[in-house]
FIVOGU-770094 format. One record per residue (C-alpha): x, y, z; residue number from 1; residue in three letters. Coordinates in nm, 4 decimals. Layout:
# residues N
SEDO, X, Y, Z, NUM, ALA
...
//
This chain:
# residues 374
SEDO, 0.0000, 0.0000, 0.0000, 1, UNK
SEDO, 0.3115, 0.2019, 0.0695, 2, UNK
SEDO, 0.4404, 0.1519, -0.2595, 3, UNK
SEDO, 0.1723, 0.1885, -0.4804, 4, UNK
SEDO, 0.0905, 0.5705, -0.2532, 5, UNK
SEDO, 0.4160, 0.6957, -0.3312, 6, UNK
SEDO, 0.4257, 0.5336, -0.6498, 7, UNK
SEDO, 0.1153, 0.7673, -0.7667, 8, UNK
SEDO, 0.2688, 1.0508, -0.5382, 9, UNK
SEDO, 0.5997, 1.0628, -0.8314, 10, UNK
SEDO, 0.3478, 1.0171, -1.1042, 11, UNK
SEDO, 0.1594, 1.2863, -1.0301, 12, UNK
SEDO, 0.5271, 1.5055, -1.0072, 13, UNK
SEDO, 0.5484, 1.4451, -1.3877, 14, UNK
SEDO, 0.1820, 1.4635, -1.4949, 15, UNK
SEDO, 0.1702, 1.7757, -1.3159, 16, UNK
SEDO, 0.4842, 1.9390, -1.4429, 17, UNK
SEDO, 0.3832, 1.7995, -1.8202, 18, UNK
SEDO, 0.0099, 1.8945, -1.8473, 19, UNK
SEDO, -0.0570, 2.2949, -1.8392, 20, UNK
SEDO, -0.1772, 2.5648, -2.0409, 21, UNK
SEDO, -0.0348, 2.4007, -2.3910, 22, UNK
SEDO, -0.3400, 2.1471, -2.4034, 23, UNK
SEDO, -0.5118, 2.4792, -2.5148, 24, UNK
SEDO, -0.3114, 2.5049, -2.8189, 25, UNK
SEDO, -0.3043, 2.1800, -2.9409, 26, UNK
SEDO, -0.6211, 2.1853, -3.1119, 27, UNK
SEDO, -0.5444, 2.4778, -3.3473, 28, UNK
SEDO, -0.1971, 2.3186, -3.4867, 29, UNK
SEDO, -0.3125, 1.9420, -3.5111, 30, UNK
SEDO, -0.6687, 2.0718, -3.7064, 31, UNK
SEDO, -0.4582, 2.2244, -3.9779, 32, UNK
SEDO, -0.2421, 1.9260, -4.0419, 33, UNK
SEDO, -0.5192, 1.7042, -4.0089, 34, UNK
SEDO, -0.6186, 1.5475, -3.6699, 35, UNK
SEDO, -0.4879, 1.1594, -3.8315, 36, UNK
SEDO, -0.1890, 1.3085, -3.8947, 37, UNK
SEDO, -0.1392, 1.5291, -3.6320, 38, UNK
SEDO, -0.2204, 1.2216, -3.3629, 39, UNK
SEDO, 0.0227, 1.0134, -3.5308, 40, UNK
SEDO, 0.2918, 1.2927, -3.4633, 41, UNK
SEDO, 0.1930, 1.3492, -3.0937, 42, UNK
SEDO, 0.2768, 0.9709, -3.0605, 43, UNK
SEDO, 0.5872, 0.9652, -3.2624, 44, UNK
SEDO, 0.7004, 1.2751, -3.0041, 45, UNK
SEDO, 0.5796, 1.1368, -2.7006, 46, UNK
SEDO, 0.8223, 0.8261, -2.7831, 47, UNK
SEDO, 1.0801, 1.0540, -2.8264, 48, UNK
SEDO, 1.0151, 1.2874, -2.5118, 49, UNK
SEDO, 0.9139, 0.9354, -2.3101, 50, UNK
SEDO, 1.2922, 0.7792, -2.4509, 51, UNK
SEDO, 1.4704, 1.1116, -2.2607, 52, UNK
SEDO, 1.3193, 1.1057, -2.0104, 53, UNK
SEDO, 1.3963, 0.7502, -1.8949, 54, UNK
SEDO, 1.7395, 0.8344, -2.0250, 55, UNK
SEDO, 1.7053, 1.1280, -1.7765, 56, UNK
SEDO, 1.5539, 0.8936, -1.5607, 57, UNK
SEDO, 1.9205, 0.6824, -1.5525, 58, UNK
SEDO, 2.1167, 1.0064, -1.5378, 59, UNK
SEDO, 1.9480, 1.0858, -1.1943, 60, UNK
SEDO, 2.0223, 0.7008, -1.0652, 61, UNK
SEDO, 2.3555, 0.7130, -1.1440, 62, UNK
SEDO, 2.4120, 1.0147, -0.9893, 63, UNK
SEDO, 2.4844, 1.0027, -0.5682, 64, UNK
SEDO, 2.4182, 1.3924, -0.5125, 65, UNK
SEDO, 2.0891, 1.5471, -0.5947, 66, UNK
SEDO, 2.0691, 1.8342, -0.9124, 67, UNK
SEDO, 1.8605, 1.9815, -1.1497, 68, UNK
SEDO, 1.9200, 2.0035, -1.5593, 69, UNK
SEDO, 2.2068, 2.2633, -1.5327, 70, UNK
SEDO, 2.3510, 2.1328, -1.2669, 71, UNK
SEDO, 2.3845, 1.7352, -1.4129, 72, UNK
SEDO, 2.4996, 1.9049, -1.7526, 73, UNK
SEDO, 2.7691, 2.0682, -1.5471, 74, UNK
SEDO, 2.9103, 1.7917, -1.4032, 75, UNK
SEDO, 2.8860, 1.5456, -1.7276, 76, UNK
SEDO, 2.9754, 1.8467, -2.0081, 77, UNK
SEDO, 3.1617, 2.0720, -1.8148, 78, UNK
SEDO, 3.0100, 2.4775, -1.7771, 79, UNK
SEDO, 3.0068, 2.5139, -2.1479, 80, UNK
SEDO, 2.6992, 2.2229, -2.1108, 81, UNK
SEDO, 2.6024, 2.3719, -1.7998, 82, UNK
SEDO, 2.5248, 2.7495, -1.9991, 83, UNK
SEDO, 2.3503, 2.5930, -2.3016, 84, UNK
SEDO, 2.1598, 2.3797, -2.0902, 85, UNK
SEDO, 2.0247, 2.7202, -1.8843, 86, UNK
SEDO, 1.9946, 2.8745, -2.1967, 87, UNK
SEDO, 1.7731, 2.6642, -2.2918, 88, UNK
SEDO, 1.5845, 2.6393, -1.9781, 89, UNK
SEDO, 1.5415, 3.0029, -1.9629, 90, UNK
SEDO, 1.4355, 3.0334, -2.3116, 91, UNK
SEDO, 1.1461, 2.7753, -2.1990, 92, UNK
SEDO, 1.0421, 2.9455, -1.9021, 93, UNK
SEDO, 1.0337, 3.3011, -2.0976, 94, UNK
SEDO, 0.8524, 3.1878, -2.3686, 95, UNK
SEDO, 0.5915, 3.0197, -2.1615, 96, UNK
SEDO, 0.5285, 3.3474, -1.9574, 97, UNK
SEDO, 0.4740, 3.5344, -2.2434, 98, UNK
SEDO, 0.2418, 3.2597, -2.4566, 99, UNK
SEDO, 0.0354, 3.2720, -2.0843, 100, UNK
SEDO, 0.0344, 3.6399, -2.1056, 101, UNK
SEDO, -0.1170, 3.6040, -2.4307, 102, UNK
SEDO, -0.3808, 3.3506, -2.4150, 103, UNK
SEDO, -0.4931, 3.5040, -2.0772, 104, UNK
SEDO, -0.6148, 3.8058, -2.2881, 105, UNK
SEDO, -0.8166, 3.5899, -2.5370, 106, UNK
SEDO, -0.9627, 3.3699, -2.2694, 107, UNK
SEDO, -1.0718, 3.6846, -2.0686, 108, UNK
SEDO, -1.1845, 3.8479, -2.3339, 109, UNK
SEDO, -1.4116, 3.5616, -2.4860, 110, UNK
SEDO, -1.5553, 3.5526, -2.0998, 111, UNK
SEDO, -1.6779, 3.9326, -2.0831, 112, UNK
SEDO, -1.5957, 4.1023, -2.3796, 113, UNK
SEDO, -1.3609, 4.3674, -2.4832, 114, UNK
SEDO, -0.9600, 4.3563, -2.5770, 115, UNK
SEDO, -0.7758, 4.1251, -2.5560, 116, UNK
SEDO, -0.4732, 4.3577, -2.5239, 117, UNK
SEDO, -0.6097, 4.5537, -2.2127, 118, UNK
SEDO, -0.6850, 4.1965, -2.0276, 119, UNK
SEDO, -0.3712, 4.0569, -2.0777, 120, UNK
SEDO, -0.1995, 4.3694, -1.9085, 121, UNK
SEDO, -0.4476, 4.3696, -1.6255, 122, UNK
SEDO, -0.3771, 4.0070, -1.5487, 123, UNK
SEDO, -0.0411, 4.0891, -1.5778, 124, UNK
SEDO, -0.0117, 4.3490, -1.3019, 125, UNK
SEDO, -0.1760, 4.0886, -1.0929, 126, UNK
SEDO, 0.0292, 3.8038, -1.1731, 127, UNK
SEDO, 0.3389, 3.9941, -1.1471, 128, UNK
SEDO, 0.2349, 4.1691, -0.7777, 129, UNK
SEDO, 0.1646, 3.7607, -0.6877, 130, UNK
SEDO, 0.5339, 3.6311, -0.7999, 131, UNK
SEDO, 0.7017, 3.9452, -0.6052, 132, UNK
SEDO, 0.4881, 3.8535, -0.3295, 133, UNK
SEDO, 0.6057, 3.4455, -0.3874, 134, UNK
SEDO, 0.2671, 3.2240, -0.3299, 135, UNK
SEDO, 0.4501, 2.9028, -0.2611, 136, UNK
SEDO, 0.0801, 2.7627, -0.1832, 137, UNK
SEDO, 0.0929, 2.7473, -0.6163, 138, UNK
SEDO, 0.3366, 2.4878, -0.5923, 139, UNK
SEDO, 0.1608, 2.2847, -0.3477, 140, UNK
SEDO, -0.1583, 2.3271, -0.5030, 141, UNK
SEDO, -0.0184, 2.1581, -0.8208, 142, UNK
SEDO, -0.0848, 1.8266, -0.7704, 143, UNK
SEDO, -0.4897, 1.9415, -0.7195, 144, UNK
SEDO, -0.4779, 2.1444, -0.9785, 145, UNK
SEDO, -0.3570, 1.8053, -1.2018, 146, UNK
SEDO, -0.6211, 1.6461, -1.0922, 147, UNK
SEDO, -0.9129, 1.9307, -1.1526, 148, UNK
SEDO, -0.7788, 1.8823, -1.5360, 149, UNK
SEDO, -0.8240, 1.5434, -1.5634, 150, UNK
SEDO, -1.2122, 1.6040, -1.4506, 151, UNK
SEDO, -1.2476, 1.8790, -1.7200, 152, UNK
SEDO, -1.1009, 1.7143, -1.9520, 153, UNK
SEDO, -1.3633, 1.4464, -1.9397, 154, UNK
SEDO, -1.6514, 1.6653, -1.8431, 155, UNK
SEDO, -1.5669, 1.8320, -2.1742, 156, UNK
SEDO, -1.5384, 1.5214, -2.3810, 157, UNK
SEDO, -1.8817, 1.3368, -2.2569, 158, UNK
SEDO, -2.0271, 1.7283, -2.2809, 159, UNK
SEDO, -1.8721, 1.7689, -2.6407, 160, UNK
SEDO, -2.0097, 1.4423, -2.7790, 161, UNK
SEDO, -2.3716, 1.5127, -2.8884, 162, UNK
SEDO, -2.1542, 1.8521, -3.0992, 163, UNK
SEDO, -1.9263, 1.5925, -3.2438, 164, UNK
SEDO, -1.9094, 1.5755, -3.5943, 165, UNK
SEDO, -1.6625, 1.3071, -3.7527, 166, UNK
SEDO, -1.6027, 1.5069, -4.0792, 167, UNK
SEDO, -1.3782, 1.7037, -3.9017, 168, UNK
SEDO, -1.1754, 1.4543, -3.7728, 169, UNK
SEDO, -1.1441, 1.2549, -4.1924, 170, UNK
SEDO, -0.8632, 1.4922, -4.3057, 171, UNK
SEDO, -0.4443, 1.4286, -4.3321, 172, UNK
SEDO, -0.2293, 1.5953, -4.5385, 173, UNK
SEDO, 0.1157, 1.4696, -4.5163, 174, UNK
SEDO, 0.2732, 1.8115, -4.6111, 175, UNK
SEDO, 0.1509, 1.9846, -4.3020, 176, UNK
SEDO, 0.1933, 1.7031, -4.0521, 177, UNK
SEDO, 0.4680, 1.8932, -3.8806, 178, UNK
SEDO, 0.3176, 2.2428, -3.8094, 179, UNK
SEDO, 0.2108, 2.0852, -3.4980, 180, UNK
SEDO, 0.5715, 1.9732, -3.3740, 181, UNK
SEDO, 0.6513, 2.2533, -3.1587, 182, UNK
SEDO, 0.3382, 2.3230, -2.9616, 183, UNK
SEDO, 0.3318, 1.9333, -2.9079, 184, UNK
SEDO, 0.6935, 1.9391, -2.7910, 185, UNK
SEDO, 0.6145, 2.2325, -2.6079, 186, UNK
SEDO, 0.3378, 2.0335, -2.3793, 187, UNK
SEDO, 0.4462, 1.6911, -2.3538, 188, UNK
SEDO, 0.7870, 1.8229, -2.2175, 189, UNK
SEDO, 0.8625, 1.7607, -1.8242, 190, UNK
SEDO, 1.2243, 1.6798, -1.7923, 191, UNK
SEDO, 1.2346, 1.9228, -1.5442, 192, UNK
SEDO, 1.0263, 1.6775, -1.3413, 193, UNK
SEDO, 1.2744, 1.3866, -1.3284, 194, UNK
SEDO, 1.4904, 1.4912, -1.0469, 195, UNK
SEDO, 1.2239, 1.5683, -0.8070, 196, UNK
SEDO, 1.0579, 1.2166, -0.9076, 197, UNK
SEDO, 1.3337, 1.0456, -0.8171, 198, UNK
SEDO, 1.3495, 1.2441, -0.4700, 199, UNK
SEDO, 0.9790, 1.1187, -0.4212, 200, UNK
SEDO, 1.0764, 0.7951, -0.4753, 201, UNK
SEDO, 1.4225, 0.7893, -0.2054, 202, UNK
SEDO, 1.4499, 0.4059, -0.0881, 203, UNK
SEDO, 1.2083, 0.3159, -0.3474, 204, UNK
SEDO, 1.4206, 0.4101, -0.6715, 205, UNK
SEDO, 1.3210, 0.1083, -0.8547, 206, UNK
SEDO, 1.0083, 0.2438, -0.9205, 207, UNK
SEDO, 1.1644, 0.5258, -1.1266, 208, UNK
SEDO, 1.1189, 0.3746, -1.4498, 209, UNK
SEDO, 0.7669, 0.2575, -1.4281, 210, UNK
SEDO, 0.6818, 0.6156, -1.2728, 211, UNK
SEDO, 0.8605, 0.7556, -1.5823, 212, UNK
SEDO, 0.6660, 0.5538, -1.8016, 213, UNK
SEDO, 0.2849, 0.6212, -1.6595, 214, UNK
SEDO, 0.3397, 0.9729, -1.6015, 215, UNK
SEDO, 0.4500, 1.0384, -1.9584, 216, UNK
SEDO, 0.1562, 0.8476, -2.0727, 217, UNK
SEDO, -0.1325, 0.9739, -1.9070, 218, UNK
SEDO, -0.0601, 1.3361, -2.0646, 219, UNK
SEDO, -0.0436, 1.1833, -2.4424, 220, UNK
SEDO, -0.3795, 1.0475, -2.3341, 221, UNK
SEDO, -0.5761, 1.3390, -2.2222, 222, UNK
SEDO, -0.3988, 1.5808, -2.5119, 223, UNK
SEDO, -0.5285, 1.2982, -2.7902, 224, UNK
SEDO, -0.8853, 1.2798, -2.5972, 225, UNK
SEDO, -0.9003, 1.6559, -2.5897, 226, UNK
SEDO, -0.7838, 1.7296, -2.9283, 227, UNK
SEDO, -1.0150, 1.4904, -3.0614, 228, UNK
SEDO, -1.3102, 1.6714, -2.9393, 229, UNK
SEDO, -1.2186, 1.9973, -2.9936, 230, UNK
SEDO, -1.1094, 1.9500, -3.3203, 231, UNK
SEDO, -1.4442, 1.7062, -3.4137, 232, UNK
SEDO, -1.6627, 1.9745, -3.2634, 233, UNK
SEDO, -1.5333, 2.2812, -3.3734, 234, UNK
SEDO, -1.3607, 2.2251, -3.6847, 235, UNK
SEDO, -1.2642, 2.5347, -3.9008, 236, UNK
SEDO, -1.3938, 2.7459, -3.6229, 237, UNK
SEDO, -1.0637, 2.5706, -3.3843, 238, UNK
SEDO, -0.9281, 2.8857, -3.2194, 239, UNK
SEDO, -0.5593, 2.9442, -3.0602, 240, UNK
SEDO, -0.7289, 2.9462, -2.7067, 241, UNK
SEDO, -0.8990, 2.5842, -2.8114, 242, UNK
SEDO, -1.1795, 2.6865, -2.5141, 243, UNK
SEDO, -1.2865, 2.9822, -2.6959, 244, UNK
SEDO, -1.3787, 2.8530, -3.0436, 245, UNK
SEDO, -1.5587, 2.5483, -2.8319, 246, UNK
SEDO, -1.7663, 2.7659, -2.6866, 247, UNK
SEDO, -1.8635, 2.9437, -3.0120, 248, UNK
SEDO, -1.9806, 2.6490, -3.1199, 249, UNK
SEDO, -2.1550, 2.4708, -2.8196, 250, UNK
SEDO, -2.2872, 2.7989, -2.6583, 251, UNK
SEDO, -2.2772, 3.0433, -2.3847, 252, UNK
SEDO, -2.2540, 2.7616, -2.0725, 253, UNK
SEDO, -1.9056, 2.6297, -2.2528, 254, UNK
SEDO, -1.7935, 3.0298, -2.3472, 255, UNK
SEDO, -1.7869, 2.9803, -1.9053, 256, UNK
SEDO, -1.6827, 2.6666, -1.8250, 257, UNK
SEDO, -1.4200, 2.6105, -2.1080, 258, UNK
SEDO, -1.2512, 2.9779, -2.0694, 259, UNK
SEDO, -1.2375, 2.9967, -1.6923, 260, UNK
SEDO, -1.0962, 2.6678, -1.7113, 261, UNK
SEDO, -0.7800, 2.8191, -1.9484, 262, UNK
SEDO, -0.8012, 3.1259, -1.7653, 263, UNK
SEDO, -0.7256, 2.9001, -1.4133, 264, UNK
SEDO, -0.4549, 2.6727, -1.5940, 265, UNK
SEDO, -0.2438, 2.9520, -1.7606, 266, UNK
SEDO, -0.2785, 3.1642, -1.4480, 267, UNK
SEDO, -0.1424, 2.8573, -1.2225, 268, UNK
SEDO, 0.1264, 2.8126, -1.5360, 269, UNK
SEDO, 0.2551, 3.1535, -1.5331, 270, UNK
SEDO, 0.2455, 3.1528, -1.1272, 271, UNK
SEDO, 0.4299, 2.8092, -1.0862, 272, UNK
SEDO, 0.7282, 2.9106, -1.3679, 273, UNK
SEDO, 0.7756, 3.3041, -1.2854, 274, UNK
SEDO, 0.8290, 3.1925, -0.9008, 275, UNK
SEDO, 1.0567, 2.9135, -1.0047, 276, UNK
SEDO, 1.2818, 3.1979, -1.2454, 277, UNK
SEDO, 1.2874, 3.4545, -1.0217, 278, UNK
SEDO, 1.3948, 3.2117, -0.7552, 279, UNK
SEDO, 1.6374, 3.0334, -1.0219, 280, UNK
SEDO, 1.8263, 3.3936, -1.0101, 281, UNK
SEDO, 1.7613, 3.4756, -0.6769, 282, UNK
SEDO, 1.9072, 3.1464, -0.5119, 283, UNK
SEDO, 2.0997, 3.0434, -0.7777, 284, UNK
SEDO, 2.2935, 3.3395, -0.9387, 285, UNK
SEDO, 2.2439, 3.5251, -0.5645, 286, UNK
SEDO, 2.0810, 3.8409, -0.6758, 287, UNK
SEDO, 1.8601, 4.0488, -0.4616, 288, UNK
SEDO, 1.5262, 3.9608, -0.4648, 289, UNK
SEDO, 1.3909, 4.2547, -0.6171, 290, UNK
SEDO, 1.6082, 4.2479, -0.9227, 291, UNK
SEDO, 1.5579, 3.8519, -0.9871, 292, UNK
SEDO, 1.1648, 3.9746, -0.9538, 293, UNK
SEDO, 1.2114, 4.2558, -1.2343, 294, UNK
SEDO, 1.4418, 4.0340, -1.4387, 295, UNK
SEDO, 1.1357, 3.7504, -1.4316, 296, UNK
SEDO, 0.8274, 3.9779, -1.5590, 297, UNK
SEDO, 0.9798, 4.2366, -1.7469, 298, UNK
SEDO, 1.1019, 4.0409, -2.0612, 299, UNK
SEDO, 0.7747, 3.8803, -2.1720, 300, UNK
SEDO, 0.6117, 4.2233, -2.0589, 301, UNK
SEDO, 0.8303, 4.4269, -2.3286, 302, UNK
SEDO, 0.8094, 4.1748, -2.6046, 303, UNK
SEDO, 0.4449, 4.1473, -2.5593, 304, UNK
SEDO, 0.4259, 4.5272, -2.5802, 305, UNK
SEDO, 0.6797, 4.4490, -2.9257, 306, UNK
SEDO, 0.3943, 4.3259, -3.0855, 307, UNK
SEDO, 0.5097, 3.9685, -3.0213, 308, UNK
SEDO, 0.1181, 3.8185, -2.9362, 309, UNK
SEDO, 0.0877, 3.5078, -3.1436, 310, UNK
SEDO, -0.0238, 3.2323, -2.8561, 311, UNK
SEDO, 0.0346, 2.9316, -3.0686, 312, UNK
SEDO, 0.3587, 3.0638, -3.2465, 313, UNK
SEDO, 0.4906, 3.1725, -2.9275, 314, UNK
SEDO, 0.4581, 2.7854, -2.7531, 315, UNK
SEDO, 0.5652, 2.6347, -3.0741, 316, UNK
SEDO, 0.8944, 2.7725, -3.0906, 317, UNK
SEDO, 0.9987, 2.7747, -2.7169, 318, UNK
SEDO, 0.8756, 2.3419, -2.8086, 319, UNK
SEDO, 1.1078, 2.3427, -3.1206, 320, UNK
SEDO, 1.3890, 2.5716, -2.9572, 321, UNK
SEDO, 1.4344, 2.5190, -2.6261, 322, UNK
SEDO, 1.2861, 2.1252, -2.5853, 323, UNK
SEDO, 1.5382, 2.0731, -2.8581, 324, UNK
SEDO, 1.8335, 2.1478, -2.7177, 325, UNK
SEDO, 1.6745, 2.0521, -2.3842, 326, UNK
SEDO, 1.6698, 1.6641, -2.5668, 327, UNK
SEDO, 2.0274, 1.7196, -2.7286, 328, UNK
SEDO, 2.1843, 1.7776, -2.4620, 329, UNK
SEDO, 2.0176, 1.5066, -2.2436, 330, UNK
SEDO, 2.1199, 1.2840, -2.5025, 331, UNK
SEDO, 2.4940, 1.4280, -2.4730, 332, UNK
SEDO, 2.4968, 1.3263, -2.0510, 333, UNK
SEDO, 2.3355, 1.0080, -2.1297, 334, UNK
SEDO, 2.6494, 0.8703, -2.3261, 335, UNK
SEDO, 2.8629, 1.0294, -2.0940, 336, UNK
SEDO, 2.6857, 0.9315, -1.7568, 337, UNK
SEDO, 2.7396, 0.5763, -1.9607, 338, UNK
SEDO, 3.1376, 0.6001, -1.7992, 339, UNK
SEDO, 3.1480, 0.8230, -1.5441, 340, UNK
SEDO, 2.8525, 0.6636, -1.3358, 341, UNK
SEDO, 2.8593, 0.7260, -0.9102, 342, UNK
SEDO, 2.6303, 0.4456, -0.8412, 343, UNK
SEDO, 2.4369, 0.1581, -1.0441, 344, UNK
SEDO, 2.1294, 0.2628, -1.1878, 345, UNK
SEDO, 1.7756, 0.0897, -1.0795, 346, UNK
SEDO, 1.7462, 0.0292, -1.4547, 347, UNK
SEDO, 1.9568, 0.0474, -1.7733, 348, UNK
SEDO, 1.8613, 0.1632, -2.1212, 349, UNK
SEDO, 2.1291, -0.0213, -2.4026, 350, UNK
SEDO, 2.3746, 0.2208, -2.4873, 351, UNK
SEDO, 2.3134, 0.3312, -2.8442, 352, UNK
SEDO, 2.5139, 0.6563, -3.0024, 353, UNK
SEDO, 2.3168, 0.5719, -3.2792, 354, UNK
SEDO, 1.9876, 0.6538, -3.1362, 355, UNK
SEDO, 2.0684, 0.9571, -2.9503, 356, UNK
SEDO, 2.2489, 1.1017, -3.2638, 357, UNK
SEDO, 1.8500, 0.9816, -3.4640, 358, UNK
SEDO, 1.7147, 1.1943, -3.1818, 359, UNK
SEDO, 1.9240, 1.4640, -3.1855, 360, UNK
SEDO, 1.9141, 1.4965, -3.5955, 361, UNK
SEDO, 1.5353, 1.5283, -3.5372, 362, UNK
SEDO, 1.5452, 1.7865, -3.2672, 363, UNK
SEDO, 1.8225, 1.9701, -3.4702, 364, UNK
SEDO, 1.5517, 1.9493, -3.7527, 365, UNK
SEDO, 1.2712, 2.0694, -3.5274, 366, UNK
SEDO, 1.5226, 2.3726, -3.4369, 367, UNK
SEDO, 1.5667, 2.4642, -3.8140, 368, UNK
SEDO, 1.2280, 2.4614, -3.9090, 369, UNK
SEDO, 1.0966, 2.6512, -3.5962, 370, UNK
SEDO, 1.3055, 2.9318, -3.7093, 371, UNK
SEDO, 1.2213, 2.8942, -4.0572, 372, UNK
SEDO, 0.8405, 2.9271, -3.9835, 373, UNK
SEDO, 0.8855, 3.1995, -3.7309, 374, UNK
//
């Protein structure tokens, strides 16, 4: 009984980190490559994210002393490994803010009315006075927070059903089946996750792998589920915010429900990452609170004021970009960690250059045409 409640305890570490505000956008990408072909990419991604992950998984295990991504890409690649690897971090958590910041202003807006521009800058004063203030009750409240998606997530399926209509769903077209890459990347990513999963499971480390497994799954489940009725009941009418073209369609009661739903999971997202970046510089690079506060909110602030306001385009490249070289460089470690091991592992993946280098190319690919699109 033990087992199995601390077994669910580290699953719901990585199901918590990995679903968020980006099940809002997959709708929109996968409807304009098709939803066929844009399912069969979410599983062809979720391999890949699920593969680094348990390769992440045996980093961790074979590692005595506890650290997060920088810090393991430190010790395996030296501080040239331990800069890209916060580069790309950063990158992540900046472009998340500011996709939040967006779709809070379209979600708010399709609630009452008005711009879209002006809500996003009100919720933004808020959210901003909230991380100074440093709600650590966010973080706690994550793993409730998981769990009040899940029931939406269904509530909106069985509600969506009697709107469903299957031509929607018919279409693939195989030369659009990867504008959906990066805002899938971008939400099925949780590496992140992995080091605090394997503190959950101290004494009981053989359970990493399984816990990897399960709590990489359950996410490709509900994003396939939700896409599917989003997708079959809106269609053309799909919208960035995928809550506010559902409620178009299936009237004023889903307008509600679906768009204080995003409104509650991007406001949680934007909570959770700006406290963990402004504590990243705070504790980490030891600058005063105040200016690891103003260093968090003001970037996605000013390029949001740039003009920069493209929800989906925003969480598409941070996925492409920074999950990329998030991958590559787990990869990198991996081989590494391979010699260099502290301890033996609770599991062990076969060591194969060959695949990390298949990875990589693809993530390397993923980088070039994120750019290319942008």
């Amino acid at each position: 009984m033990k087992d199995s409640k601390v077994f669910f305890e580290a699953v719901a570490v990585l199901v918590g980190t990995i679903i968020g505000a980006g099940v809002l956008g997959i709708p929109y990408v996968v409807y304009q490559s098709g939803f066929i072909g844009g399912a069969i990419l979410m599983a062809l991604i979720s391999v890949a994210v699920l593969i680094m992950n348990l390769y992440l998984g045996e980093i961790v295990l074979s590692t005595r002393t506890d650290h997060q991504l920088t810090g393991y890409a430190e010790k395996y690649l030296g501080k040239t490994g331990k800069y890209f690897m916060f580069g790309s971090v950063v990158f992540g958590f900046y472009g998340a803010l500011l996709a939040y910041l967006i779709g809070e202003g379209q979600a708010l807006a399709a609630l009452t009315g008005g711009s879209p521009l002006v809500y996003s800058l009100i919720f933004f004063a808020f959210a901003a006075l909230l991380v100074f203030i440093g709600l650590t009750v966010i973080k706690k409240a994550e793993f409730l927070l998981t769990l009040t998606i899940l029931f939406i997530v269904i509530v909106i399926f069985f509600w969506g059903l009697g709107y469903l209509d299957f031509n929607n769903l018919g279409e693939f077209n195989l030369a659009k089946i990867l504008i959906p890459y990066g805002v899938i990347f971008f939400s099925v990513s949780g590496a992140s996750a992995i080091p605090e999963l394997r503190r959950v499971l101290k004494g009981k480390e053989r359970l990493v792998k399984k816990s990897i497994v399960v709590g990489t799954a359950i996410p490709f489940v509900v994003y396939v589920i939700f896409t599917f009725i989003v997708v079959g009941v809106a269609g053309f009418r799909v919208t960035e915010v995928a809550t506010v073209g559902l409620g178009e369609v299936m009237g004023r009661s889903m307008i509600i429900f679906g768009n204080l739903f995003a409104f509650f999971t991007m406001a949680t997202s934007f909570l959770t990452l700006g406290l963990a970046l402004k504590n990243t510089y705070h504790f980490d690079f030891k600058l005063k609170h105040g200016l690891s506060w103003f260093l968090t909110v003001s970037l996605p602030l000013v390029i949001f004021l740039a003009g920069l306001n493209d929800f989906v385009k925003v969480m598409g490249t941070v996925g492409a970009i920074g999950g990329g070289l998030e991958g590559i460089l787990i990869g990198l470690i991996y081989l590494k960690v391979k010699s260099q091991r502290e301890r033996r592992p609770e599991y062990e993946l076969p060591k194969s250059p060959w695949l990390v280098f298949l990875l990589s190319l693809i993530f390397v690919g993923g980088i070039i045409y994120a750019i290319w699109t942008f």
